[in-house]
N, CA, C, O and CB atoms as a CASP TS submission, in Angstrom:
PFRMAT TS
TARGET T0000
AUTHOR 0000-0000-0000
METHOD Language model
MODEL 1
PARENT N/A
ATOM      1  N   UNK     1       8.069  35.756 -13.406  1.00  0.00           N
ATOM      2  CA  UNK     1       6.647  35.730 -13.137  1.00  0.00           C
ATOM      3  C   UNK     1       6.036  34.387 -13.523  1.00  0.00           C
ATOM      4  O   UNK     1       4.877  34.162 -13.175  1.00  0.00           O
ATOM      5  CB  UNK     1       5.953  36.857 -13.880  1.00  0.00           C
ATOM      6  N   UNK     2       6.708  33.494 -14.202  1.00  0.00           N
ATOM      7  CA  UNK     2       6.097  32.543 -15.230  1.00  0.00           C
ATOM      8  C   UNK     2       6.647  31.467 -13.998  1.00  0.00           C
ATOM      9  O   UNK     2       5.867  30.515 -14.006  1.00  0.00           O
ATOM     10  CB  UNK     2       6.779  32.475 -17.168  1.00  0.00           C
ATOM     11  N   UNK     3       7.357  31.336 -13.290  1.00  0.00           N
ATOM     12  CA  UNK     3       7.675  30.612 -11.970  1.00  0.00           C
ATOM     13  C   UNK     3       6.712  30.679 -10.902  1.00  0.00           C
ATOM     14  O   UNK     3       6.266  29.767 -10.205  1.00  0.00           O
ATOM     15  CB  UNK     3       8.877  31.104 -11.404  1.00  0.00           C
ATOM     16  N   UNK     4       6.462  31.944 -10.891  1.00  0.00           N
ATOM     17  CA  UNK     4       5.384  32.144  -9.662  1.00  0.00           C
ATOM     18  C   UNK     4       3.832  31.616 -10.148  1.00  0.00           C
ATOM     19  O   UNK     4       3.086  31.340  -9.208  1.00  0.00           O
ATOM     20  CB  UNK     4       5.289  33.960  -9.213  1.00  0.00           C
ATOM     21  N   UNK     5       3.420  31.492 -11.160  1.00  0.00           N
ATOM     22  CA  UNK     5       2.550  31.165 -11.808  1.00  0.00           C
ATOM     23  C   UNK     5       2.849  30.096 -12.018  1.00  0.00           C
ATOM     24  O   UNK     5       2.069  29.692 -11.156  1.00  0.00           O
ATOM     25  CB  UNK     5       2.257  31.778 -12.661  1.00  0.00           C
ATOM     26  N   UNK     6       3.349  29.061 -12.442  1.00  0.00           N
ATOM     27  CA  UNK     6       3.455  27.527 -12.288  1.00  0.00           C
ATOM     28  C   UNK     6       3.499  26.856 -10.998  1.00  0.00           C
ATOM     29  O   UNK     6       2.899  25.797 -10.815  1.00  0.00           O
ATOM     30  CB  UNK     6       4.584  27.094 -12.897  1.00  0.00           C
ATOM     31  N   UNK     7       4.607  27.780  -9.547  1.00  0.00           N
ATOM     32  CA  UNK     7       3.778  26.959  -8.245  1.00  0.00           C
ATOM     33  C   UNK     7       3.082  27.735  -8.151  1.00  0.00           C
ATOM     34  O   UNK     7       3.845  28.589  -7.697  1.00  0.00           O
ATOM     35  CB  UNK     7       4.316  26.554  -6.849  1.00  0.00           C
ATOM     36  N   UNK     8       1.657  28.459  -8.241  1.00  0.00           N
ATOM     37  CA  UNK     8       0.408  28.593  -7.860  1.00  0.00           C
ATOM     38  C   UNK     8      -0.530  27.702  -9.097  1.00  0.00           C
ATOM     39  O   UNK     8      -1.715  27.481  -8.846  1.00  0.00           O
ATOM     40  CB  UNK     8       0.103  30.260  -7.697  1.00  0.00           C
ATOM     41  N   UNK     9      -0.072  27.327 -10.114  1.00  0.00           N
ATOM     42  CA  UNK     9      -0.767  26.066 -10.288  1.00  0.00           C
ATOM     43  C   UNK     9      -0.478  24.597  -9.941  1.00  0.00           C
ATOM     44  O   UNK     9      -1.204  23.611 -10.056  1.00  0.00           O
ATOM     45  CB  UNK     9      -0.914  26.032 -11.383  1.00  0.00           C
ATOM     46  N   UNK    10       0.453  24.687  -9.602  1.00  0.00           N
ATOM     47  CA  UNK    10       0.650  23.706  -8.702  1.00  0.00           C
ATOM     48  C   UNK    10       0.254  23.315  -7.729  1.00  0.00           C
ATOM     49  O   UNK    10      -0.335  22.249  -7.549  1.00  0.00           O
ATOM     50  CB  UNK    10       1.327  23.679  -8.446  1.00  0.00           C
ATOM     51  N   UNK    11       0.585  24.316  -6.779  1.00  0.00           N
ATOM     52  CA  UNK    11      -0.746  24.732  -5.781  1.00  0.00           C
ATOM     53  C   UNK    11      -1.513  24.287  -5.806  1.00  0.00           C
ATOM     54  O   UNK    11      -1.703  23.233  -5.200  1.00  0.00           O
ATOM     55  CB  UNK    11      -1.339  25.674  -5.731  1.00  0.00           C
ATOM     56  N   UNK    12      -2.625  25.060  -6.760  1.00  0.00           N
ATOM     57  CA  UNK    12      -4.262  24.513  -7.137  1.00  0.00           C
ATOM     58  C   UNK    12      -4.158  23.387  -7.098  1.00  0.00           C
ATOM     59  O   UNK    12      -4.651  22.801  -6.134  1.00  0.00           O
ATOM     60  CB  UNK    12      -4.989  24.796  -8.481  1.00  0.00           C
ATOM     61  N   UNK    13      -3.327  22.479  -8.356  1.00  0.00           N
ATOM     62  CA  UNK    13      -4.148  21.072  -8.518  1.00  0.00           C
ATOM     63  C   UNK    13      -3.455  20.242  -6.970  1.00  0.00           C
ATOM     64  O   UNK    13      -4.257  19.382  -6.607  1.00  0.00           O
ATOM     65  CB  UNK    13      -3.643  20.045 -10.412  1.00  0.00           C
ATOM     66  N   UNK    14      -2.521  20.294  -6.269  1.00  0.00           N
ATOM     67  CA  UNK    14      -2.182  19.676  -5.011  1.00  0.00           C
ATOM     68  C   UNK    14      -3.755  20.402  -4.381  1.00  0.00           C
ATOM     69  O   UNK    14      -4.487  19.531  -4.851  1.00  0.00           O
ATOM     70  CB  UNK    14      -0.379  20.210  -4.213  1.00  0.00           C
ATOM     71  N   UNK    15      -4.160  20.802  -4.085  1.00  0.00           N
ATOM     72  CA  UNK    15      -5.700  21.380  -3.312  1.00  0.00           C
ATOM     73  C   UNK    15      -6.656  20.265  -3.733  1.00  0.00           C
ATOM     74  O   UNK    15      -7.186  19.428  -3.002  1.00  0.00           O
ATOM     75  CB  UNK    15      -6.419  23.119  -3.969  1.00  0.00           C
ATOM     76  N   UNK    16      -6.738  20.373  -4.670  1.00  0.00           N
ATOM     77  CA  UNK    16      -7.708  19.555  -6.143  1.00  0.00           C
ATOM     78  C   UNK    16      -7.703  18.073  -5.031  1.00  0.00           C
ATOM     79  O   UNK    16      -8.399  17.553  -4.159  1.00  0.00           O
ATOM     80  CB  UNK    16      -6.460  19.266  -8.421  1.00  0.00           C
ATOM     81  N   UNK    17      -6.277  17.843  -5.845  1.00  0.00           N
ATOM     82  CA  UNK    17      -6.064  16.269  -5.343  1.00  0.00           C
ATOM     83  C   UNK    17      -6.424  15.992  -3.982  1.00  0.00           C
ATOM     84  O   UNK    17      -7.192  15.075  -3.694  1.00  0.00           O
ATOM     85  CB  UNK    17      -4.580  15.799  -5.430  1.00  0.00           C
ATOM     86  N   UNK    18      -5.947  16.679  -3.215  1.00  0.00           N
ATOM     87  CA  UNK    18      -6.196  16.513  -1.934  1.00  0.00           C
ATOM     88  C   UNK    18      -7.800  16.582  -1.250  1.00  0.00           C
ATOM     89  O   UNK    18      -8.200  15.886  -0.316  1.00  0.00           O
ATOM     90  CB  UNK    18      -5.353  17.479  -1.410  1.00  0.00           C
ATOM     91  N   UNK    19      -8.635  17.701  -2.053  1.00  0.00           N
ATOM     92  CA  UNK    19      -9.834  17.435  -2.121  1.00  0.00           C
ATOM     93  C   UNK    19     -10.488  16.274  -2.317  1.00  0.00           C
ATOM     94  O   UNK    19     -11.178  15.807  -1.411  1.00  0.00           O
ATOM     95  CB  UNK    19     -10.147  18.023  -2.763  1.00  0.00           C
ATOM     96  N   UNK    20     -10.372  15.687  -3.452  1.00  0.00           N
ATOM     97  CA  UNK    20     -10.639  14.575  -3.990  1.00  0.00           C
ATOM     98  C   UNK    20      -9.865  13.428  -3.352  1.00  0.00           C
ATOM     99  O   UNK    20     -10.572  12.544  -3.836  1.00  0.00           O
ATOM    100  CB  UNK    20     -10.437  14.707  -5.321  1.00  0.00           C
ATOM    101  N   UNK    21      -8.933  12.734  -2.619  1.00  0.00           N
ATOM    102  CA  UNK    21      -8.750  12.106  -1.706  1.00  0.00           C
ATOM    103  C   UNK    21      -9.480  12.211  -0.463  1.00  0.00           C
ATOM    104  O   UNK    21      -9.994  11.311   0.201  1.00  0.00           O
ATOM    105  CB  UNK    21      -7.740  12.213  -1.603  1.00  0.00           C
ATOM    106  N   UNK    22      -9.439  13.570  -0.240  1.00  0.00           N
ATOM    107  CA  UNK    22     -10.656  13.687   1.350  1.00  0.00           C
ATOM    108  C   UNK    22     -12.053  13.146   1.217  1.00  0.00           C
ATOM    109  O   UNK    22     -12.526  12.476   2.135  1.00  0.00           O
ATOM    110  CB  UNK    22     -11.084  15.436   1.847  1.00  0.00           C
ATOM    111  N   UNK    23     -12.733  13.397   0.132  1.00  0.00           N
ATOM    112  CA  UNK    23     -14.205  13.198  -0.389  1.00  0.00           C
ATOM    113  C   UNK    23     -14.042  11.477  -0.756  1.00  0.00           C
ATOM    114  O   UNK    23     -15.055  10.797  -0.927  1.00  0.00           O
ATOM    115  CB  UNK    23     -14.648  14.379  -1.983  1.00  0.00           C
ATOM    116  N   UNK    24     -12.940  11.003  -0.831  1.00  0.00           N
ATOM    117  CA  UNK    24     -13.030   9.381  -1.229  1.00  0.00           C
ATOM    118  C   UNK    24     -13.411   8.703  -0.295  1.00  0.00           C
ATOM    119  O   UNK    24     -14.325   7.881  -0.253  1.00  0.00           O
ATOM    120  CB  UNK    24     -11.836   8.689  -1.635  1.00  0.00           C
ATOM    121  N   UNK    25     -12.184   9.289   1.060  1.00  0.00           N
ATOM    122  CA  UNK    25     -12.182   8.645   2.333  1.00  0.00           C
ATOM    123  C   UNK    25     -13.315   8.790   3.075  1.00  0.00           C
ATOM    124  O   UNK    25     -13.477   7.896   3.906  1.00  0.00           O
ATOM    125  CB  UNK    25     -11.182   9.043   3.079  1.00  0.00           C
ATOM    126  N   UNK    26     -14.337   9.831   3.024  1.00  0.00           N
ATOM    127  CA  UNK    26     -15.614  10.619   3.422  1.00  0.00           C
ATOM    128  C   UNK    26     -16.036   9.402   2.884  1.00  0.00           C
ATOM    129  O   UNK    26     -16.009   8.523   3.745  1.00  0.00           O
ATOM    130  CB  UNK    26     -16.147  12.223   2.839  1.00  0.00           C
ATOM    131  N   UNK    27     -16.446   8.979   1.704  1.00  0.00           N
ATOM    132  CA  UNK    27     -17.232   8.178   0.882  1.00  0.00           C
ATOM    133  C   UNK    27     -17.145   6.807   1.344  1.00  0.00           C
ATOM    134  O   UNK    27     -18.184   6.170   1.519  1.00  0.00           O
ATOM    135  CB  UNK    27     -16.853   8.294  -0.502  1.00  0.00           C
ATOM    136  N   UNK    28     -15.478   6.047   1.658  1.00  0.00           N
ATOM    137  CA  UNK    28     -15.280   5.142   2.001  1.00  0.00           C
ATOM    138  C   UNK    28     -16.025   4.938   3.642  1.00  0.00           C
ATOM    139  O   UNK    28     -16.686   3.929   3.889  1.00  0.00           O
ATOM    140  CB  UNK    28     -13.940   5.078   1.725  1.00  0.00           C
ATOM    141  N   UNK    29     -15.833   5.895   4.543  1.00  0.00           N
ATOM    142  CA  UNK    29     -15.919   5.835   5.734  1.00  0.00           C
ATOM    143  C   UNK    29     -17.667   5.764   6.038  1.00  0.00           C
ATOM    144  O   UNK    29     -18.244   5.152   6.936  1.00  0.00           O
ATOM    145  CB  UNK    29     -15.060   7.036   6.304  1.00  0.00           C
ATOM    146  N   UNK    30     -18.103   6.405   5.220  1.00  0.00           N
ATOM    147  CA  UNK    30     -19.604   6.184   4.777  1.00  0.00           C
ATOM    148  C   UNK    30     -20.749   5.093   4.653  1.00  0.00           C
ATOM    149  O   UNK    30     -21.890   4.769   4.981  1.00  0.00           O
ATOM    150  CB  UNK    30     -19.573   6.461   3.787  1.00  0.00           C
ATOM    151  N   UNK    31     -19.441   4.718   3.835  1.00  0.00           N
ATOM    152  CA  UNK    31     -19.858   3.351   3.278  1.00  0.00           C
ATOM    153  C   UNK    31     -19.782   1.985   3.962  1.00  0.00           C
ATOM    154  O   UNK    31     -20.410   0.946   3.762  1.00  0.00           O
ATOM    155  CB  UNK    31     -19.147   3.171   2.199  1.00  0.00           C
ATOM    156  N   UNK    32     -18.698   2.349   4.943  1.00  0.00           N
ATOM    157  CA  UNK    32     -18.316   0.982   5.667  1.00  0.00           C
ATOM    158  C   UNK    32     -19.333   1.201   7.164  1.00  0.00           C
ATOM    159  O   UNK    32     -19.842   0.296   7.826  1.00  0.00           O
ATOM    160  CB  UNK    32     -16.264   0.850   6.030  1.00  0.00           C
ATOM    161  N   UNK    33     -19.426   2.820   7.438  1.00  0.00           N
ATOM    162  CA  UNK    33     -20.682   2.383   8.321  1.00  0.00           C
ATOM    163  C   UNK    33     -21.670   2.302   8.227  1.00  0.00           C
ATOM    164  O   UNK    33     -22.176   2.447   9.341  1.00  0.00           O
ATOM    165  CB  UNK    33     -20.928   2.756   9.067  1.00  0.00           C
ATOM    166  N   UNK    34     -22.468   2.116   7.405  1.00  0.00           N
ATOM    167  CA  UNK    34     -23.761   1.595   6.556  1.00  0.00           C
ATOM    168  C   UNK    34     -23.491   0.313   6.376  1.00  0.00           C
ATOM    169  O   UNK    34     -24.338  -0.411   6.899  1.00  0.00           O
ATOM    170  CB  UNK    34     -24.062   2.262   5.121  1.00  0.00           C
ATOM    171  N   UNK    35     -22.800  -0.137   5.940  1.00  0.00           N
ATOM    172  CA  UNK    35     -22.440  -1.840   5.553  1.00  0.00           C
ATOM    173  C   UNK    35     -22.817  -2.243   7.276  1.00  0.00           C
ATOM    174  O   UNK    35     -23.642  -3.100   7.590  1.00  0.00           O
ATOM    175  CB  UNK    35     -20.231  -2.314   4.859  1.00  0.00           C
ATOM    176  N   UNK    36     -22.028  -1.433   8.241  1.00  0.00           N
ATOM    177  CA  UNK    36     -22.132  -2.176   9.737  1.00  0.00           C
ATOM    178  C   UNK    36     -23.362  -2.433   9.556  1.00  0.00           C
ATOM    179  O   UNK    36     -23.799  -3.486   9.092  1.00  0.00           O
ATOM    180  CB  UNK    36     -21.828  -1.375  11.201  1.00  0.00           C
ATOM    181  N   UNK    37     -24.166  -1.239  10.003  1.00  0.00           N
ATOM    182  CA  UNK    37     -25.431  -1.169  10.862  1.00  0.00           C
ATOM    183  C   UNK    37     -26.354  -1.940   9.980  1.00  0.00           C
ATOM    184  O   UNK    37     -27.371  -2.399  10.499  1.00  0.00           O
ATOM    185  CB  UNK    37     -26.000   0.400  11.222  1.00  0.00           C
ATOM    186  N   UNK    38     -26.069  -2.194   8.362  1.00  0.00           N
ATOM    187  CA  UNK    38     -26.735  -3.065   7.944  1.00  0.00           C
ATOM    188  C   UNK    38     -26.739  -4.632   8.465  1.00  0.00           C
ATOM    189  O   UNK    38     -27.696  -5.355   8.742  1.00  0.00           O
ATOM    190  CB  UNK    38     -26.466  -2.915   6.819  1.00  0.00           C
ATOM    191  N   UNK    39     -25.716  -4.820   8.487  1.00  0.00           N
ATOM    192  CA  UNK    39     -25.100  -6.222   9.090  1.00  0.00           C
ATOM    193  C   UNK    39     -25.989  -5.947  10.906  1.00  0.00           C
ATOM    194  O   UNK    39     -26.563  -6.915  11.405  1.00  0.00           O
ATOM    195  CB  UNK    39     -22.689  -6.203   9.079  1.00  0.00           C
ATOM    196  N   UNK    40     -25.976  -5.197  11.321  1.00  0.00           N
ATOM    197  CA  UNK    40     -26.255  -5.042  12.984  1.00  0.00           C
ATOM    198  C   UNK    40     -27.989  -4.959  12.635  1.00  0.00           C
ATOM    199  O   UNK    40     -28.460  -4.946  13.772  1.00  0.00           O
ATOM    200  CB  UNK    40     -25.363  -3.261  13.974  1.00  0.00           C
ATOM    201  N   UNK    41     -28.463  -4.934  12.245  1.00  0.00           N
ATOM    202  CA  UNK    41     -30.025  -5.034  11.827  1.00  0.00           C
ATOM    203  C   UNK    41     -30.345  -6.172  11.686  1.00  0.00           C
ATOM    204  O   UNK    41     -31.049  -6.766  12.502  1.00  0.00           O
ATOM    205  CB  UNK    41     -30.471  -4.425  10.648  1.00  0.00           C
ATOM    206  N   UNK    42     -29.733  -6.856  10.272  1.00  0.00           N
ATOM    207  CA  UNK    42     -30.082  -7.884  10.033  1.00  0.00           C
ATOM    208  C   UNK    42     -29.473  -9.503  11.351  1.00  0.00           C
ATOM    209  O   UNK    42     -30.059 -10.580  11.465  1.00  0.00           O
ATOM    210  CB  UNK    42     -29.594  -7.776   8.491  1.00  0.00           C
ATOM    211  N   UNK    43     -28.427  -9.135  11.965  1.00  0.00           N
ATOM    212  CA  UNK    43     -28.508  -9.556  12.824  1.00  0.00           C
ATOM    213  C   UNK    43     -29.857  -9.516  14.031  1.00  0.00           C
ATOM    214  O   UNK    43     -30.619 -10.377  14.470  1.00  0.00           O
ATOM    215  CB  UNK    43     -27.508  -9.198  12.992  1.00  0.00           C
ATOM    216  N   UNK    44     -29.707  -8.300  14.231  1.00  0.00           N
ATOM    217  CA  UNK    44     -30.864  -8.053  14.837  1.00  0.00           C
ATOM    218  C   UNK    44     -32.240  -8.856  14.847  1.00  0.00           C
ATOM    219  O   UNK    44     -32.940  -9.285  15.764  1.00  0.00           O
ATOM    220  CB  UNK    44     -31.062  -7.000  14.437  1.00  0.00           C
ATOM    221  N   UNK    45     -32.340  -8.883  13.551  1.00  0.00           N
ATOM    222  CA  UNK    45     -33.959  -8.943  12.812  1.00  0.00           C
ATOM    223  C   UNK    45     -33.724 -10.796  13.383  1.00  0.00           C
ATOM    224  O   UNK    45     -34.511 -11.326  14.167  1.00  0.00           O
ATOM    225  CB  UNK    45     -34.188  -8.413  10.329  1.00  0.00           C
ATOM    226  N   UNK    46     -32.790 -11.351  12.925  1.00  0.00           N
ATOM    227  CA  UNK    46     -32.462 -12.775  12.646  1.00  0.00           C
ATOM    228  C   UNK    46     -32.720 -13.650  14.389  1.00  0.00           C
ATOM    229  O   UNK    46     -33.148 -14.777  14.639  1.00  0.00           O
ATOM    230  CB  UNK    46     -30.547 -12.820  11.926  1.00  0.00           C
ATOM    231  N   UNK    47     -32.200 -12.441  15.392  1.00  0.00           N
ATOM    232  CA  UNK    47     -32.719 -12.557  16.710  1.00  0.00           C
ATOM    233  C   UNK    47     -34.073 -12.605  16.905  1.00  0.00           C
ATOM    234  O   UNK    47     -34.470 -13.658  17.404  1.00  0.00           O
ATOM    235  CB  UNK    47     -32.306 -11.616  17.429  1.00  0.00           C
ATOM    236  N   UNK    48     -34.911 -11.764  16.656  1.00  0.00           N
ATOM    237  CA  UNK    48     -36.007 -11.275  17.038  1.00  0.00           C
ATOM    238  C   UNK    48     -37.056 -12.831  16.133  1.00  0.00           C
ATOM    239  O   UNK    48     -38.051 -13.321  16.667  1.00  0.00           O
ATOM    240  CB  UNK    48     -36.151  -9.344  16.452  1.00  0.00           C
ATOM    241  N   UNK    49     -36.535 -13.279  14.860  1.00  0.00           N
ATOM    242  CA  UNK    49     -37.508 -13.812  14.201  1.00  0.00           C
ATOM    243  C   UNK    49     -37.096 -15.653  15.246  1.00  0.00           C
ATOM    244  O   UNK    49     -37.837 -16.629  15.363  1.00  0.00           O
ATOM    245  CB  UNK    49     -37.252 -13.552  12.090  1.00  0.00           C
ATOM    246  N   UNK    50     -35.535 -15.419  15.846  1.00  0.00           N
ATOM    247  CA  UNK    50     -35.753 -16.618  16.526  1.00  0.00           C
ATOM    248  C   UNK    50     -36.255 -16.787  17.529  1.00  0.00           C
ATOM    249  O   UNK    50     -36.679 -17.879  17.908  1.00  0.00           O
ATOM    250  CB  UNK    50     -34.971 -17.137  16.699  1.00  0.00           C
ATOM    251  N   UNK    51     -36.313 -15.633  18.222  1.00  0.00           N
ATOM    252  CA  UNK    51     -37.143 -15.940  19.763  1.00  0.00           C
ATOM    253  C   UNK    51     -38.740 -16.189  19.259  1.00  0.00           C
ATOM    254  O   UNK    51     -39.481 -16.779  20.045  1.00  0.00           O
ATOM    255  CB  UNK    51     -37.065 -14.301  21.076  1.00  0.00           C
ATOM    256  N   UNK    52     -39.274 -15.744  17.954  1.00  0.00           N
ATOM    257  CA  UNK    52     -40.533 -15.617  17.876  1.00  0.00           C
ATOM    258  C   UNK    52     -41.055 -16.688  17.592  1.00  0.00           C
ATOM    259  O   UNK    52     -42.271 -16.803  17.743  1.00  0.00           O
ATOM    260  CB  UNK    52     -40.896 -14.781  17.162  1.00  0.00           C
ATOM    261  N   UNK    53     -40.184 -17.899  17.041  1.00  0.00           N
ATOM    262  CA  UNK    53     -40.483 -19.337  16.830  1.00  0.00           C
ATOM    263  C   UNK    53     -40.379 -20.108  17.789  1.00  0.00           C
ATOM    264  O   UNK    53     -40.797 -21.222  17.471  1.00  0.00           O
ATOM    265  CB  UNK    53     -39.809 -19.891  15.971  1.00  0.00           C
ATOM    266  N   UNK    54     -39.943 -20.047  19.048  1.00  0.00           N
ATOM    267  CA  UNK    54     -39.869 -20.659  20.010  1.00  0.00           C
ATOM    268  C   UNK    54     -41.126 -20.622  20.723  1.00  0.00           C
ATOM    269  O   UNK    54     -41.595 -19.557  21.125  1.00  0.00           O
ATOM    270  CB  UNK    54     -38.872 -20.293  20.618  1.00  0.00           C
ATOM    271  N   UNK    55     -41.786 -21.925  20.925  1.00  0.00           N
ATOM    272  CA  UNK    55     -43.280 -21.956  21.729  1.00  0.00           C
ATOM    273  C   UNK    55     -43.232 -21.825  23.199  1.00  0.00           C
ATOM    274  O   UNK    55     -44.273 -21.838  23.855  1.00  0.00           O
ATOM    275  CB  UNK    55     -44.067 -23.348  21.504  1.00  0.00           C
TER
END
C-alpha cells in the first residue's frame, strides 16, 4: 500500500510541476506580447508625431 501511495504522490507533485511550468509559459507568452504591441505603438506614435512636423 505504501507503493501505491508514493506513485500517487508522485503523481501529485509531477501535476504541481507541470502546472507551474504551464503558468510560466502563460506568463512568458504574455509578456512578450505586451512588450510587441508596446514597441508597435510607440512606433506608431513616432510616425504620427513625424508626419505632424512636416509643413
Amino acid at each position: 500500500m505504501s507503493t501505491v501511495r508514493k506513485f500517487s504522490e508522485q503523481e501529485r507533485n509531477y501535476h504541481k510541476y507541470q502546472a507551474r511550468q504551464n503558468f510560466l509559459r502563460e506568463q512568458q507568452t504574455i509578456q512578450g506580447e505586451l512588450k510587441q504591441a508596446v514597441e508597435e505603438k510607440e512606433a506608431a506614435l513616432k510616425a504620427l508625431e513625424a508626419l505632424a512636423e512636416k509643413p
